[in-house]
Residue, then its C-alpha position, 0 to 999 in steps of 0.5 A: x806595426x810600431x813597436x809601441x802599437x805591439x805592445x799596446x795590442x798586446x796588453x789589450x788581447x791580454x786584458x781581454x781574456x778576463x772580460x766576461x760575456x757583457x764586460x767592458x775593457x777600455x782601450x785608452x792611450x795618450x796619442x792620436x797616431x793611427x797606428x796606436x788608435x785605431x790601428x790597434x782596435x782594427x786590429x784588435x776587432x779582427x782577432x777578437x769577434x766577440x767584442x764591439x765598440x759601444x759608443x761612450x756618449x751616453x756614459x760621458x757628461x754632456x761637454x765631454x760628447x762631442x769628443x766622441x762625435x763618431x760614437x765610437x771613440x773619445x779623442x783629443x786632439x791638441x791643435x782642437x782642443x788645446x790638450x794632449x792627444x788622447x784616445x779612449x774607445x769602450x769594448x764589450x764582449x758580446 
């Protein structure tokens, strides 16, 4: 794992022991690489059980949903959306 998804997971697993039970922490950066995206939440899911993904469309206005089209993250990406990269998944702890 790159150094930078280190850190990120890191920062994340830290953040998350401050959530309590129906808390939200929101894992955002500003890339589209796998290894910082959904690298870090795989990775992060797997260590942290007590947590899932919540989808953020109904939270979003309605332009902004369809950057959430899995229901789980927002992502921008440049070559789409003529905007840097970015990526954005809202975390509950169950």
């Amino acid at each position: 794992m790159p150094r930078a998804a280190e850190s990120a997971l890191s920062i994340l697993s830290s953040a998350a022991r401050y959530v309590e039970e129906g808390g939200v922490v929101v894992y955002s950066v500003c890339t589209f690489t796998p290894e910082e995206t959904t690298g870090v939440l795989t990775r992060f899911l797997e260590s942290h059980p007590d947590f899932r993904v919540d989808d953020p469309r109904p939270l979003l206005p309605e332009p902004a949903r369809e950057l959430a089209a899995d229901g789980r993250a927002l992502a921008t990406w440049p070559q789409r959306h003529g905007c840097d990269g970015f990526f954005a998944v809202r975390l509950v702890r169950k």
